[in-house]
N, C-alpha and C positions, 0 to 999 in steps of 0.2 A: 256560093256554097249554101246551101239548103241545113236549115237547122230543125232539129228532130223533135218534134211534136212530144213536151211533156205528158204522161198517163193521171187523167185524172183521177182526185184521191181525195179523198174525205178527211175529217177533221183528225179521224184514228190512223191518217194513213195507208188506209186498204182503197188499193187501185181498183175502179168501178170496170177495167175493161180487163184487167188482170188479180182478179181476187186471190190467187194462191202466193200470190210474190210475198204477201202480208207474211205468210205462213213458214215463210223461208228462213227467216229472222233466227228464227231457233234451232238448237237440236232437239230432234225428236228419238226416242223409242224407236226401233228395228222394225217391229210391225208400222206402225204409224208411219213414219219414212219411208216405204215403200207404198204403202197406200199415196201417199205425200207426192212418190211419183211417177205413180200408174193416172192419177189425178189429172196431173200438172200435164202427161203427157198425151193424154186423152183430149185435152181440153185444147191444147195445141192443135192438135189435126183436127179437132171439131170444127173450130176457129178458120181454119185454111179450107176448110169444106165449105165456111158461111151455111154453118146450117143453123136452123129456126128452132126446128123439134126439140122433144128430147133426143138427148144422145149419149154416149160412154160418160165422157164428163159429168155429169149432172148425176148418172146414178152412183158414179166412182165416187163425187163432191159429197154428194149425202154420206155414202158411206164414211168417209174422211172425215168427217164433221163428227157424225156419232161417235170416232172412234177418239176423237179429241175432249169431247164433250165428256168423255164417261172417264177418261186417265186423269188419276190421280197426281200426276204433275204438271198437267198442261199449264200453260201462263197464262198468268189470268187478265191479262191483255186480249187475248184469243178468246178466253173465254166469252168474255165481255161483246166479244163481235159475233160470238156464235148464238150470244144472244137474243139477236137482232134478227134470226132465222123467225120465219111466223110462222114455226110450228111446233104446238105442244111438248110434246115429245123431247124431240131438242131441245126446250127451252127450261122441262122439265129435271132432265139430264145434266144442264147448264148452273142449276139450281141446288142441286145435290151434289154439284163437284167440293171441295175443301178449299180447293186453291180461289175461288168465286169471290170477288168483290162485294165489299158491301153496299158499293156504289150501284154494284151488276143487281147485283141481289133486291134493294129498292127498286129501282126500275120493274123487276122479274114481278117486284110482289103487287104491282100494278095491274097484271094481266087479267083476262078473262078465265084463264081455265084455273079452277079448282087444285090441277096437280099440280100446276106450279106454284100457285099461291104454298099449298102443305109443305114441297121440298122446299120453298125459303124458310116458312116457320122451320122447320129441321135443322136448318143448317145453324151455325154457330159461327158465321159470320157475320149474320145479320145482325144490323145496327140496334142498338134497342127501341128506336124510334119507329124500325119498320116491323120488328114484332109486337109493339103496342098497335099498332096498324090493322094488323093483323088479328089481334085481339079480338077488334071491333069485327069480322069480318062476319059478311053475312052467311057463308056457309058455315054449318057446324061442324063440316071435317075439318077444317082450318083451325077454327079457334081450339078445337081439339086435340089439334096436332101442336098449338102453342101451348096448350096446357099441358103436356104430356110432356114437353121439352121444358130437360133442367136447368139451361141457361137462358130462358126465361126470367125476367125478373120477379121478386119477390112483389114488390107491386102490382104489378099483371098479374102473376098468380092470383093472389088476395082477390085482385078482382071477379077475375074466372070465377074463383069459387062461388059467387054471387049470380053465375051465368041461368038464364032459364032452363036452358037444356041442363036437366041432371047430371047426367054423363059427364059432361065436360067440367061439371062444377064438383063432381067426384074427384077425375081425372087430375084436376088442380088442386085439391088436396091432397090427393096422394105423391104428387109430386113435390109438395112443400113439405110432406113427412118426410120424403126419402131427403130432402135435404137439411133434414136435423131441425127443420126451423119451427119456430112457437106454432105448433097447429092453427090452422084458419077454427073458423065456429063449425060447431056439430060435429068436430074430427076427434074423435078418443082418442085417449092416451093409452100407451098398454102399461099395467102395475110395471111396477120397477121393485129392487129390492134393495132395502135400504139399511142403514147398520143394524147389524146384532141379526140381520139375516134375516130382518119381517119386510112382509110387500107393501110397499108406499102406493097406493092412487096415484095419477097423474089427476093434475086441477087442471 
């Protein structure tokens, strides 16, 4: 009796010779499910073709991929592996989902490209460790994008403000007003009015 050649499979469980099994795990959304198995079914006959090229599959897969990447309730298990796609775009998409790991999210804010880095500062899953990270970052759209985010912490803020580029060291101010907190330096207060109806200075 001949015994059936387990699919190999990675640490997360996504089979390297059948990647949409992974994907099966869950219910999906009516659009998404049907992508899910225009997919699945493409990639089958590609498979039984033994073809090399591109083919259905592959432009079906991307499609399927964006269309998981961008829903608002994909699992973030998935998310996590669509991660792993080397392309911007996708990774970008990955990064600006809600449901995104902050485990995902560290990893993402590693990368090369600029928009990924900004959609991690955005998100609000990020750990506080990977938007202090960030902080530091050599682009200015980045650390911009941390200072402009209000769960950002008040210590990163503080610092921003301190940033060489203006903007961002604006940007970080005005962020620390809108959340009530003791103004950083150089940041006015607006009068207020105080009893009996005279206008108090802010110190």
């Amino acid at each position: 009796m001949t015994t059936r050649k387990k699919l190999p499979v990675d640490a997360r469980g996504v089979s390297q010779e059948f990647p949409f099994r992974f994907l099966l795990r869950w219910t999906w959304p009516d659009h998404i499910e049907r992508a899910l198995r225009l997919t699945v079914w493409a990639w089958l006959r590609d498979a039984s073709e033994n073809q090399t090229q591109a083919c259905d599959s592959d432009h079906l897969g991307a499609h399927l991929c964006w269309l998981m990447a961008i829903h608002p309730d994909t699992p973030p298990a998935v998310l996590d592996v669509l991660a792993d796609l080397h392309t911007a775009a996708f990774q970008a998409r990955v990064a600006e989902n809600p449901n995104t790991w902050a485990t995902t999210l560290a990893r993402l804010a590693l990368l090369a490209s600029p928009l990924v880095r900004i959609a991690v500062a955005d998100n609000h899953n990020a750990a506080a460790d990977t938007i202090y990270l960030l902080s530091q970052d050599e682009s200015v759209d980045v650390r911009y994008a941390v200072a402009e985010n209000s769960h950002t912490t008040v210590s990163v803020l503080r610092s921003l403000c301190e940033d060489e580029n203006c903007y961002i060291a604006a940007r970080a101010r005005r962020t620390l007003a809108r959340l009530y907190l003791t103004p950083a330096k150089n940041l006015p207060m607006k009068a207020s009015i105080g009893r009996g109806g005279r206008r108090v200075s802010g110190s």
